[in-house]
C-alpha positions as CSV (number, residue, x, y, z in Angstrom):
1,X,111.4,121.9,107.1
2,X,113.6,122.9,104.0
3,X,113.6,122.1,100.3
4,X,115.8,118.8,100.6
5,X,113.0,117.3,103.5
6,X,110.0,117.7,101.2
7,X,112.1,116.1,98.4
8,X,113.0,112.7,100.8
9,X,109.3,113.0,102.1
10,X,108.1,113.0,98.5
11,X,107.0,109.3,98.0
12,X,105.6,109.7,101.7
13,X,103.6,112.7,100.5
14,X,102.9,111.3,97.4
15,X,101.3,108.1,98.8
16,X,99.2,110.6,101.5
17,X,97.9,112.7,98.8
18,X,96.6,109.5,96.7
19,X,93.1,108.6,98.9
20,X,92.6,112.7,98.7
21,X,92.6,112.4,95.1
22,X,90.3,108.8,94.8
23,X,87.3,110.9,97.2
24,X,88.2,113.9,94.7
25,X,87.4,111.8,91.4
26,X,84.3,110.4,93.7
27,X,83.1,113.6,94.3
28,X,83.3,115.2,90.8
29,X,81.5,111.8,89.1
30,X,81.5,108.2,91.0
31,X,83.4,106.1,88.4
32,X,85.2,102.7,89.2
33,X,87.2,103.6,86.3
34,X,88.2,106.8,87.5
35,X,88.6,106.0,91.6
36,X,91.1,103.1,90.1
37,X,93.0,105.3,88.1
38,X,93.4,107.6,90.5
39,X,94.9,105.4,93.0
40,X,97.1,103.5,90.4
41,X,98.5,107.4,89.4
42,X,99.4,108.5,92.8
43,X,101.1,104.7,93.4
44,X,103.1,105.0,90.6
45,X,103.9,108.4,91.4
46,X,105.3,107.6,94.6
47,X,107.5,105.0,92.9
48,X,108.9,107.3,90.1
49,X,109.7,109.6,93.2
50,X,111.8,107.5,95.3
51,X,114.6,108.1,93.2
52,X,114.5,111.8,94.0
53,X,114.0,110.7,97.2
54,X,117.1,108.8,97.3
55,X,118.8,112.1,96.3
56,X,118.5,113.6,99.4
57,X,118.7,110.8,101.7
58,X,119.2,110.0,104.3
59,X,117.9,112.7,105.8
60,X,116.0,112.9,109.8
61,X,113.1,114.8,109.1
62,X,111.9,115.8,112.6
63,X,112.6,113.0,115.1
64,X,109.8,111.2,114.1
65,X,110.6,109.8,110.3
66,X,114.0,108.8,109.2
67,X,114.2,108.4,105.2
68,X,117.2,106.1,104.2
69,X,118.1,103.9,101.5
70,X,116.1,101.5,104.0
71,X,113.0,103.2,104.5
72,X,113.0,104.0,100.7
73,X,113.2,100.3,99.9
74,X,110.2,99.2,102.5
75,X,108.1,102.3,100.5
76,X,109.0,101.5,97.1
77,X,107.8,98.1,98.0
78,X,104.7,98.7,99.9
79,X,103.5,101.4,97.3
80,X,104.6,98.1,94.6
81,X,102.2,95.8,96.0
82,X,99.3,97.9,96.8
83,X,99.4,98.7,93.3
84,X,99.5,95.3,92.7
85,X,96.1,94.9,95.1
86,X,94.8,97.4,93.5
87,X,94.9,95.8,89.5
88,X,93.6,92.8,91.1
89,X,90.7,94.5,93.0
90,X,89.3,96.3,89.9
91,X,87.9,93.1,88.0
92,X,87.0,92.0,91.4
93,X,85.2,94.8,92.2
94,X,83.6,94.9,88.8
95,X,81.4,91.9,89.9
96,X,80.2,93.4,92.9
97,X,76.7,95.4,93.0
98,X,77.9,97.6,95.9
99,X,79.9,101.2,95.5
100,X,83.3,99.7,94.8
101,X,85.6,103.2,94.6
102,X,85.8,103.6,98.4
103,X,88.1,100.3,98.5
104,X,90.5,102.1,96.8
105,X,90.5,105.4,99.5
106,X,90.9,102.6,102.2
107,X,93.8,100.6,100.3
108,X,95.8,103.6,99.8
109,X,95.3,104.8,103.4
110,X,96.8,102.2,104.7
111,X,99.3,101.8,102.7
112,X,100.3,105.3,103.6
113,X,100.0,104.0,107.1
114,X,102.3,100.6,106.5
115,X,105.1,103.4,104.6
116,X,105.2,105.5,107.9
117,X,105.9,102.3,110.1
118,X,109.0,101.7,107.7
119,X,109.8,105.0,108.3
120,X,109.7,105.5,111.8
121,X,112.3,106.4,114.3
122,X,109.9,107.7,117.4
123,X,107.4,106.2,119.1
124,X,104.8,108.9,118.5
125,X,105.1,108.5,114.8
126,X,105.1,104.3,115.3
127,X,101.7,104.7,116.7
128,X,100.8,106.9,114.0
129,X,101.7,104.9,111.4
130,X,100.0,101.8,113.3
131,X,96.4,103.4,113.3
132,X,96.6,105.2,109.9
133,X,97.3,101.4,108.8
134,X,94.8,99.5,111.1
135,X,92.0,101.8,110.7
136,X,91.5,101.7,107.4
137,X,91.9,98.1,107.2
138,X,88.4,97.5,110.0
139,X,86.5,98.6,106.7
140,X,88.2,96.7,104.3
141,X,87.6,93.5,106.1
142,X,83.9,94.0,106.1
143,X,84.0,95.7,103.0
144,X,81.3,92.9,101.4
145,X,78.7,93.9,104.2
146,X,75.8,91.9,102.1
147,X,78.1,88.7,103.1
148,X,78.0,87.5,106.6
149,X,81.7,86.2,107.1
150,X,83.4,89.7,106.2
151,X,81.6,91.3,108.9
152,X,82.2,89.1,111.2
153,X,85.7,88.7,110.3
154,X,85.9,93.0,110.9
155,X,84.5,93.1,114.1
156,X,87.0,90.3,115.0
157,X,89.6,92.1,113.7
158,X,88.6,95.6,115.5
159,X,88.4,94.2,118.8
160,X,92.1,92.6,118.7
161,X,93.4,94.9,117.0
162,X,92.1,97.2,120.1
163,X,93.2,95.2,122.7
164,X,97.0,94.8,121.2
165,X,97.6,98.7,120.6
166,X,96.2,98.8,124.5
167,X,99.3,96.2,125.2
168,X,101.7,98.7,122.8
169,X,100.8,102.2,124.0
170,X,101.8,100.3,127.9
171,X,104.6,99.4,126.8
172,X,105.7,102.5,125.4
173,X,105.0,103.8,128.4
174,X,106.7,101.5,130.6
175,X,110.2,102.9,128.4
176,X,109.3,106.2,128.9
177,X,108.5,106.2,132.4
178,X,112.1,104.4,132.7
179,X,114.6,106.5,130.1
180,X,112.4,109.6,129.4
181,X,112.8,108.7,125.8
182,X,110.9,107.9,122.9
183,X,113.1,108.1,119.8
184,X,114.9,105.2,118.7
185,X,118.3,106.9,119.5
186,X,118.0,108.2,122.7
187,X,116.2,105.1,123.9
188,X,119.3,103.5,122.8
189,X,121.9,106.0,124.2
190,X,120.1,105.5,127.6
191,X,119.5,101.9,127.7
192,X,122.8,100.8,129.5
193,X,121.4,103.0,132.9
194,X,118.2,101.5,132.8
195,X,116.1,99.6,135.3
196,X,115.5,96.3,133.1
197,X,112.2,95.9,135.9
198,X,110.4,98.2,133.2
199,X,112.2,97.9,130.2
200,X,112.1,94.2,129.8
201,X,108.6,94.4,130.3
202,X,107.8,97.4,128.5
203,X,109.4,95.9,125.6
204,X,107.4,92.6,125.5
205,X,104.2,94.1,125.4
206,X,105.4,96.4,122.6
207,X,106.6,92.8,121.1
208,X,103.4,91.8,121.8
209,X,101.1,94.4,119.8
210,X,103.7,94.4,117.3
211,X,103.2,90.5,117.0
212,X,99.3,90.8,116.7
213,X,100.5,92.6,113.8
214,X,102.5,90.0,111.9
215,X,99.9,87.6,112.9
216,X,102.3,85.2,114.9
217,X,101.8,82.7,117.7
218,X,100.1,83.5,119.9
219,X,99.0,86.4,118.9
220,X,97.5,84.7,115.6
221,X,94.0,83.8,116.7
222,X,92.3,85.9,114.2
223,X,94.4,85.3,111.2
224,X,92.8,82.1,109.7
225,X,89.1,83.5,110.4
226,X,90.1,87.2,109.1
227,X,91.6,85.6,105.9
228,X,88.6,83.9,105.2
229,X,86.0,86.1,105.6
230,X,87.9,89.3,104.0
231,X,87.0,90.3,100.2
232,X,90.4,88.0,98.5
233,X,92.0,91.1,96.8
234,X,91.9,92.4,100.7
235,X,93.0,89.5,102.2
236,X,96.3,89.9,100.1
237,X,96.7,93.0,101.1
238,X,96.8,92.2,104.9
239,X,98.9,89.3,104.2
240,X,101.6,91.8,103.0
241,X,101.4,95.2,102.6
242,X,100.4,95.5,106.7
243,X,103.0,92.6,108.0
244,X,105.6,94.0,105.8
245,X,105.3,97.6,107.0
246,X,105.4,96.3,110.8
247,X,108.4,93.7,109.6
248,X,110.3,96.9,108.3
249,X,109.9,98.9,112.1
250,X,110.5,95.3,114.1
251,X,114.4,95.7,112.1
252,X,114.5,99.4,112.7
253,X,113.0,99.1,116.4
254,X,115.0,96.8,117.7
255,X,118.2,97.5,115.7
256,X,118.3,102.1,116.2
257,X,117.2,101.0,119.7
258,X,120.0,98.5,120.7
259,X,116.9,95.9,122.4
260,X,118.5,93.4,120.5
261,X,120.8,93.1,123.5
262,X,118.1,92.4,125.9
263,X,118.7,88.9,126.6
264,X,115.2,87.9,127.9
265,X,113.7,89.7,124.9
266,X,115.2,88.0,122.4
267,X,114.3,84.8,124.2
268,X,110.9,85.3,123.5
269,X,111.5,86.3,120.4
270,X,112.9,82.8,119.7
271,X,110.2,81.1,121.5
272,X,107.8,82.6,119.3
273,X,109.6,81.3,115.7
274,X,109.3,78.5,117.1
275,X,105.8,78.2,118.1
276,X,104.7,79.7,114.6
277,X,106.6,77.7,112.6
278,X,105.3,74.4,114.2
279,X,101.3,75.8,114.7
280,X,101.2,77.3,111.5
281,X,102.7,74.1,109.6
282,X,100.9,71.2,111.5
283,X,97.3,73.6,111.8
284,X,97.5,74.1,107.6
285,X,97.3,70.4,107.4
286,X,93.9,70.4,108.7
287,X,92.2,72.6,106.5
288,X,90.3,72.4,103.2
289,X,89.6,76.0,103.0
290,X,92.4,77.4,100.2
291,X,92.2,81.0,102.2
292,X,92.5,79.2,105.6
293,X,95.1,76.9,104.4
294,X,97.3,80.4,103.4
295,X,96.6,81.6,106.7
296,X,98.3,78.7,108.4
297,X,100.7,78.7,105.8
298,X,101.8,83.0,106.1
299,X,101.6,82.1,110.5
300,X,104.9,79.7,109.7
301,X,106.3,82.2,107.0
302,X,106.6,84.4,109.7
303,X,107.9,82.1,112.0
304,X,111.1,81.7,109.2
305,X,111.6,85.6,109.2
306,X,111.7,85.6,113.2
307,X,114.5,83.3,112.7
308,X,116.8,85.8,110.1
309,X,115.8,88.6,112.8
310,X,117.2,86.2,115.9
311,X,120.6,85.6,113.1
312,X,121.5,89.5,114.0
313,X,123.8,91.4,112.2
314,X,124.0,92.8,108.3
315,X,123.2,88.9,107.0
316,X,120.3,88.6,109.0
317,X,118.6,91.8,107.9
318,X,118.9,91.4,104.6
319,X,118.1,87.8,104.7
320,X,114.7,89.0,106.2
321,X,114.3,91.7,104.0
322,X,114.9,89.5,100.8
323,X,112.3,86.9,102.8
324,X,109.6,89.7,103.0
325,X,110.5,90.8,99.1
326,X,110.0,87.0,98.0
327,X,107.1,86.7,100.5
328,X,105.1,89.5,98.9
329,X,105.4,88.3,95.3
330,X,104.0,84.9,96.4
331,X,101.7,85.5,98.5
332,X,100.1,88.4,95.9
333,X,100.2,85.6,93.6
334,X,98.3,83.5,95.2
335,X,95.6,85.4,96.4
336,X,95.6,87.0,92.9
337,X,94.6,83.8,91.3
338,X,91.8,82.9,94.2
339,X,90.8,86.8,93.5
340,X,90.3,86.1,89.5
341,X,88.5,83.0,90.1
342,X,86.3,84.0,92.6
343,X,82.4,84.8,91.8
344,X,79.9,87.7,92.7
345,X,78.5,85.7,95.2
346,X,81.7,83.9,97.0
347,X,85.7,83.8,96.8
348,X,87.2,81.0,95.2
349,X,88.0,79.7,98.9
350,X,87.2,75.7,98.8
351,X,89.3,73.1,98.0
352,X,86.8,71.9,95.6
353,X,86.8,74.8,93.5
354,X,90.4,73.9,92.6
355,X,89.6,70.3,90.9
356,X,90.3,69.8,88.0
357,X,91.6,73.8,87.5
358,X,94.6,72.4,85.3
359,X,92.1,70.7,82.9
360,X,90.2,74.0,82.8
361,X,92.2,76.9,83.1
362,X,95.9,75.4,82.4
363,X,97.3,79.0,82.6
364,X,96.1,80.2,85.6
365,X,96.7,76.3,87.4
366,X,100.4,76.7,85.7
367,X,100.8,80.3,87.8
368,X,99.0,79.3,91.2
369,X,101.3,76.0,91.4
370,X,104.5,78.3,90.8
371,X,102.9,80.5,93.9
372,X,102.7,77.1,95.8
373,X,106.1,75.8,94.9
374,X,107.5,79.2,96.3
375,X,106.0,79.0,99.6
376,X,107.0,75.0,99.5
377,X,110.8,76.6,99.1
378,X,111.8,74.8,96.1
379,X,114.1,75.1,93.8
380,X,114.0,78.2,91.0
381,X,111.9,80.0,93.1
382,X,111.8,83.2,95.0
383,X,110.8,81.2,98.0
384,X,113.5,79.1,97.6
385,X,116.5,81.9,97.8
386,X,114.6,83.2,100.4
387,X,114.7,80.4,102.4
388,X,118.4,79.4,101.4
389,X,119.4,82.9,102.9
390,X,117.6,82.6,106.2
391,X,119.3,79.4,106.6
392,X,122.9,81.0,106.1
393,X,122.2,83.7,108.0
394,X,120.9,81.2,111.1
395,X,124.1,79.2,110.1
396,X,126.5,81.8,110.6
397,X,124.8,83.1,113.6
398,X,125.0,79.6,115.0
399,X,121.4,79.0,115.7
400,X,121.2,75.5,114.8
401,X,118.2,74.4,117.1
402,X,115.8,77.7,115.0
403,X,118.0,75.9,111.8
404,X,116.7,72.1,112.3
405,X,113.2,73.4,113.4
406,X,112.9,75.6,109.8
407,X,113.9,72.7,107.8
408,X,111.7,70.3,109.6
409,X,109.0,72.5,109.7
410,X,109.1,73.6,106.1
411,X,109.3,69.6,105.3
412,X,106.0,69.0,107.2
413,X,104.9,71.9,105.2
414,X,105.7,70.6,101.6
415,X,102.6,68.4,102.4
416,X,99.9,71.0,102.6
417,X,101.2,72.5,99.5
418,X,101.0,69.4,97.4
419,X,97.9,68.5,98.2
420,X,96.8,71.6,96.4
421,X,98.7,70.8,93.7
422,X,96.7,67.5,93.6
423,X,93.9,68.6,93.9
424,X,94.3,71.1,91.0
425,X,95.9,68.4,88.2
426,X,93.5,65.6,89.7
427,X,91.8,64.4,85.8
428,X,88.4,65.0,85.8
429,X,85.6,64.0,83.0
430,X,87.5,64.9,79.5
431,X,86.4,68.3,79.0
432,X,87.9,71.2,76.4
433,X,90.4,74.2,78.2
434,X,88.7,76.9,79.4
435,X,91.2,79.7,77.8
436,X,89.3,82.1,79.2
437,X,90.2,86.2,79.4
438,X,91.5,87.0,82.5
439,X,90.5,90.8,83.7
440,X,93.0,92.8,81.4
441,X,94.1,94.3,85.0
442,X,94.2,91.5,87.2
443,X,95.9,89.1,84.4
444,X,98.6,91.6,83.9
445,X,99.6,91.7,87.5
446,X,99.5,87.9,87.7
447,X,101.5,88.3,84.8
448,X,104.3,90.3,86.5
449,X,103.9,88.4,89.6
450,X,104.7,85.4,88.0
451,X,107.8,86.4,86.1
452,X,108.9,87.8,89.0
453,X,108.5,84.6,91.0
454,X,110.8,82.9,88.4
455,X,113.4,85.7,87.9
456,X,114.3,86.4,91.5
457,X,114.1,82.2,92.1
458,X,117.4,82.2,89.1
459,X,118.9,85.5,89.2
460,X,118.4,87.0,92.8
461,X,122.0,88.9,92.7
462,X,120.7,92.4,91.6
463,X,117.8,92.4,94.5
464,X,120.5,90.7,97.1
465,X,122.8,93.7,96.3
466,X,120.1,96.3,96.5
467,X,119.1,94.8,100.1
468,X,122.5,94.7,101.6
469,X,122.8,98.6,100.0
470,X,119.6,99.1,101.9
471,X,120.1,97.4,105.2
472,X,123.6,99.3,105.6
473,X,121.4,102.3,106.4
474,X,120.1,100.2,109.2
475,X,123.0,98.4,110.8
């Protein structure tokens, strides 16, 4: 490898070398102060490094990692929100009795593992990135242990997560067996002589572990429980940083590969955006857990991106890419505001725990209905832009049946979100404002969140023309 590789590997290396340094700072004196700035240090190192980075790309570093403008982009904003994650855990964390700097080794592992899947171009390096990613996240899950639900909602999440890399390491080798080729190229330099018998199959059960991934129907089974009974800051953190990375390879996968032109794939595909948007819509209005209600909720947002992906082309990438962008800022939101509410001995998960939060906390009420507004779509929102470009990429693409479905779909879903809202500026016995000091942290990153939330919902332009920059690495 020369000079210029290490320089376009440097956020990669950057964000490896950060859990190395969090067990250093353990081992010389176990701080929470000190495991959190380490891993806050080595995050933002890897983002002040991506524009070197971008210097030398793009660039193939072996056949297994490919760093372009796109892969930079899905780094710079994986390595943004774990950082995010990782103000929010600290005040979280600082209510717990438990040794609380290990989180932060296990956050920053995967991360490194969701930056690799963004970066992949090879199969071997896809399953790489996949287990550096999934492993971590077994112990975060059940990171609470005292609690019952977390380690439930662990072993859950280790036995599916099991069986679906079983279903992607067959498929893999289905394509193999079939084309002798696991980079993304080749696959797709060889895929007009191939025997569709195994590589229409191989490919669905490679859709399928990928799927258990982004937590769509019907591989979703564990989402709602795994939301609830993870440690909130955590539960953000597998609501984007993991579904983002594995977002970032579905575009490269099936893009370098040319499997978008396998017809019977891509009618799955479809069959599945449609199944999440309607389960995950129609299952939220069921629930009065807040955690389960966002699980429901991220099932259908995940539908809406499967329906930019089926839109094809330059328009339909960046339309999902600036859906995932807007996606994460919510979503971090709003499990940032159940993280700063919740207690040593439970999250902030029950509808009743909202009641009356505007007559107590109008600040924090003010910045969870903006996250809820988003995810509704409406207007002056990220969510909203988001939503809007899906819908012109689907419109150009001519997919009017995935079209009608979204904007039903996201109608039905406008209900669930209200009744939050309700819930939280329902007047309760005249009491005084809580103004009360949010973890310096935590409050800061809410903070950020929230302007972003507004500023990409007026001005997304400068974002929009960063994606379309990004995605022509792709396409």
């Amino acid at each position: 490898m020369s000079g210029s590789d290490f320089l376009a590997l440097s956020p990669l290396i950057a964000l490896a070398l950060t859990p190395l340094a969090v067990m250093v700072s353990i081992m010389i004196r176990r701080s929470h102060w000190a495991a959190a700035a380490a891993a806050i240090a080595g995050l933002v190192v890897s983002l002040v490094l991506l524009g070197a980075a971008a210097n030398a790309a793009p660039r193939q570093v072996t056949p297994l990692i490919v760093v372009d403008a796109y892969s930079l982009f899905y780094t710079g904003l994986i390595a943004a929100a774990t950082l995010a994650v990782v103000l929010l855990s600290y005040g979280y964390l600082e209510l717990q009795t438990i040794n609380r700097e290990e989180l932060y080794i296990l956050l920053t592992a995967a991360a490194f593992g969701s930056a690799v899947l963004a970066s992949s171009s090879h199969y071997a390096s896809f399953f790489l990135g996949l287990e550096i990613l999934s492993v971590p996240l077994y112990g975060l899950i059940a990171f609470l242990a005292a609690r019952k639900r977390p380690v439930e909602a662990g072993l859950k999440y280790l036995v599916l997560a099991g069986a679906s890399s079983s279903f992607l390491l067959f498929g893999m080798a289905l394509i193999y067996f079939d084309l002798g080729a696991m980079s993304f190229g080749e696959i797709a330099a060889r895929l007009g002589g191939a025997s569709f018998a195994l590589v229409v199959p191989g490919s669905v059960l490679i859709l399928a572990g990928i799927g258990f991934k982004l937590a769509v129907v019907p591989f979703h089974l564990w989402t709602p429980d795994v939301y609830e009974g993870a440690p909130a800051p955590v539960t953000a953190f597998v609501a984007t940083v993991s579904k983002g990375g594995m977002l970032a390879l579905l575009l490269r996968y099936f893009y370098s590969s040319e499997s978008r032109g396998l017809s019977p794939v891509m009618i799955v595909i479809a069959i599945i955006a449609i199944a999440s948007m309607v389960t995950g819509n129609f299952l939220a209005l069921l629930q009065d857990n807040v955690k389960r209600i966002l699980a429901y909720s991220s099932i259908a947002h995940l539908g809406y991106m499967l329906v930019a992906f089926l839109a094809g082309g330059s328009e339909g990438a960046a339309a999902a890419t600036f859906y995932v962008t807007a996606y994460f800022v919510t979503t971090l939101g709003a499990f940032g505001c159940v993280t700063v509410l919740s207690t040593r001995e439970r999250d902030a998960d029950r509808l009743e725990d909202y009641r009356g939060l505007f007559w107590r906390r109008p600040a924090l009420a003010a910045v969870f209905s903006a996250m809820l507004l988003s995810l509704a779509g409406l207007p002056l929102t990220a969510g909203f832009i988001g939503k809007f470009y899906v819908v012109a990429a689907g419109a150009a693409a001519s997919i009017w049946a995935l079209i009608i479905i979204l904007v039903v779909t996201s109608a039905i879903g406008l209900f669930y979100y209200l009744r939050v809202l309700f819930v939280m500026y329902e007047r309760r016995e005249p009491e005084a404002p809580e103004f009360a000091v949010l973890p310096a942290a935590g409050g800061g990153a809410l903070a950020v969140l929230a302007v972003l939330l507004i500023w990409l919902g007026i001005n997304p332009g400068p974002l929009v023309e960063m994606i379309r920059a990004a995605v022509a690495a792709l396409i």
